[in-house]
N, C-alpha and C positions, 0 to 999 in steps of 0.2 A: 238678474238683468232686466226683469222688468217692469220691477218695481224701481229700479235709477231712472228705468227709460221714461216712466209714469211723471217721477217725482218732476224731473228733467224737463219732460214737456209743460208740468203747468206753473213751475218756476217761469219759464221761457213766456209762457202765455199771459204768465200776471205781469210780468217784466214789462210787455211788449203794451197789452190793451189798457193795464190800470194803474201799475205802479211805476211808471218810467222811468223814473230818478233813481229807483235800486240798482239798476246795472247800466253800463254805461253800454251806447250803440257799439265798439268793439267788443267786447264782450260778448253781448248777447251775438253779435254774429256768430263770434267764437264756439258760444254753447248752443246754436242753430246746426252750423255744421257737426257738431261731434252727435248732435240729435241726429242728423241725418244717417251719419256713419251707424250709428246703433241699432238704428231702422234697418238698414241695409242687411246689417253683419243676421241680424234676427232673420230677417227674412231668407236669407242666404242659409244657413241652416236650418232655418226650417224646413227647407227646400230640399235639402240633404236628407233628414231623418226621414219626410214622408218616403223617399226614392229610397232610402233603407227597408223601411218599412212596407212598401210595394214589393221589392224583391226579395223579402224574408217571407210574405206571403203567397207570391206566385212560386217560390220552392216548395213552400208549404203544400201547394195546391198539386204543383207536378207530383212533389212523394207521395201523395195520397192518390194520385189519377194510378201511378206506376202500383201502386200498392194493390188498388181496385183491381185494373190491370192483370197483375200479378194471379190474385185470388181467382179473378176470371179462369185466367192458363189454366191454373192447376185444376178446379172445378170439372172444366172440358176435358183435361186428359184423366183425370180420374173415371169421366163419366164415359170416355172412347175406352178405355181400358177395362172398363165394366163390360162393354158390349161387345167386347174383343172374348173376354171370357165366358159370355153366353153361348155368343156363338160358338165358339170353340162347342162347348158342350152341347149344346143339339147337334152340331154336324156329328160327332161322334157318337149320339143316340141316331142317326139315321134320318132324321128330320132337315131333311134339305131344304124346303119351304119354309121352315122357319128360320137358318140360317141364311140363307138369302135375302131374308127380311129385316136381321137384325144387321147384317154386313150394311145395305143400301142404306139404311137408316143412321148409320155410323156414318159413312162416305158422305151422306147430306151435311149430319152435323161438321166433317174433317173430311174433306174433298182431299187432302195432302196425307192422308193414315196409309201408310206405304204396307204395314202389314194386314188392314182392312180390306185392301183391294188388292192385294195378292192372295188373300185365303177366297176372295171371291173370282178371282180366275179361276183358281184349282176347282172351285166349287162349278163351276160352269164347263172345266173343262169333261167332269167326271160327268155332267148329263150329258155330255156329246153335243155343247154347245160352242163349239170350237172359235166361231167368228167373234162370239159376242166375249169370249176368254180373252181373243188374241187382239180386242180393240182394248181391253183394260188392261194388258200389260204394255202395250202402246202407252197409254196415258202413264203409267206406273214408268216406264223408262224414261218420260218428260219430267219427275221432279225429281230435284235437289237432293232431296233423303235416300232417295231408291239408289245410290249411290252405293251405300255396304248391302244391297239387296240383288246384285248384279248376277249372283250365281244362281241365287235361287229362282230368279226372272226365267235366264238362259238355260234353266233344267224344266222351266214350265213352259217354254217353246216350245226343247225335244218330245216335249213328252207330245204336246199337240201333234207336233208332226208327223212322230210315229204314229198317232191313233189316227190321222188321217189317211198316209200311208196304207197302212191296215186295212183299213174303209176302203180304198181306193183296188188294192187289190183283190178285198173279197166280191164286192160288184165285178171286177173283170172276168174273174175266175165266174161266177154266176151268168155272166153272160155269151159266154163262148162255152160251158155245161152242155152237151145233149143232153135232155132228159132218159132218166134211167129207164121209165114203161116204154119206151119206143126199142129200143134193142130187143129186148122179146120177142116184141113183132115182126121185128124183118128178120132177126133168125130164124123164126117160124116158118115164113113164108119162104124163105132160103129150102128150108130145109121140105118144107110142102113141096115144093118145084122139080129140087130134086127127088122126090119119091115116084112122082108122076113121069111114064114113061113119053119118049119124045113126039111119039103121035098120037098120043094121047092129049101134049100139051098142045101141038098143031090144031087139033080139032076144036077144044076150048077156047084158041083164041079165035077160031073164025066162028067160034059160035059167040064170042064177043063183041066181035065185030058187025055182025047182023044184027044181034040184039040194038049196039050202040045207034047203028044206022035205021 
């Protein structure tokens, strides 16, 4: 097509400026318009393929964003899953300081790791940090995933509660205790008082009484 359109145009142009007697003025209009028409029709698709061509690329581009994307996901939960099983292993070597370290450091990376920040309540609840347990199953009952995690949530309340409970009654019990050395004492003296005959104990006090005054 664009080699006619070529040949076409300078047919037309020799027609017009040098050779005028080749084609007659109807004519040349004639083969004027079908020029124009072929200009058009050219342009018009061409118009087409680049708009193909833009959107065969911008697909190109999204599959490869989604792909990146993709790769990213996986990357991150391999590398939560990693630190999911560190942990695991130093809590059950005893090393709480370091499990707690590796949990927060996970929760940084994946603030949404439902089993992240449930081994880290448990972890907190076992040092008898109860508040700071019961604000991270708070946030753990706030996403989406903690959804199949509902039992295991509501058994690491019970369990807070009872240890608080517990807490609570052995302070009571601690405080309303008389201490043990003092019963001794005043059975002693119970028991002194009564050995001492009663004017006996008359005179004692009023020799108490003297002294005092």
């Amino acid at each position: 097509m664009a080699v006619g359109f070529t040949a076409l145009a300078n047919t037309l142009l020799l027609a017009t400026c040098v050779y005028r007697e080749w084609i007659p003025p109807r004519q040349l209009l004639g083969g004027a318009i079908i020029l124009a028409f072929v200009w058009l029709l050219s342009w018009w698709r061409s118009r087409v393929e680049l708009r193909r061509s833009g959107n065969q690329q911008l697909a190109s581009d999204a599959s490869e964003e989604e792909s990146t994307a993709g790769v990213a996901v996986a990357l991150s939960r391999e590398k939560s899953e990693q630190l999911i099983r560190d942990a695991q292993q130093v809590y059950l070597a005893g090393d709480w300081v370091a499990t707690e370290q590796l949990l927060l450091k996970l929760l940084k990376e994946d603030a949404r790791d439902v089993q992240g920040r449930l081994m880290l309540a448990t972890l907190w609840r076992r040092q008898g940090r109860h508040g700071e347990a019961l604000r991270q199953l708070d946030k753990l009952a706030r996403l989406e995933a903690a959804d199949e995690w509902q039992y295991e949530i509501a058994a690491e309340r019970l369990e807070i509660a009872e240890r608080q409970e517990f807490i609570e009654q052995q302070e009571t019990a601690a405080a309303t205790t008389i201490p043990i050395d003092q019963k001794p004492n005043e059975e002693t003296n119970n028991e002194h008082s009564a050995d001492v005959p009663a004017d006996q104990q008359v005179t004692n006090n009023e020799t108490n009484r003297r002294l005092a005054a």
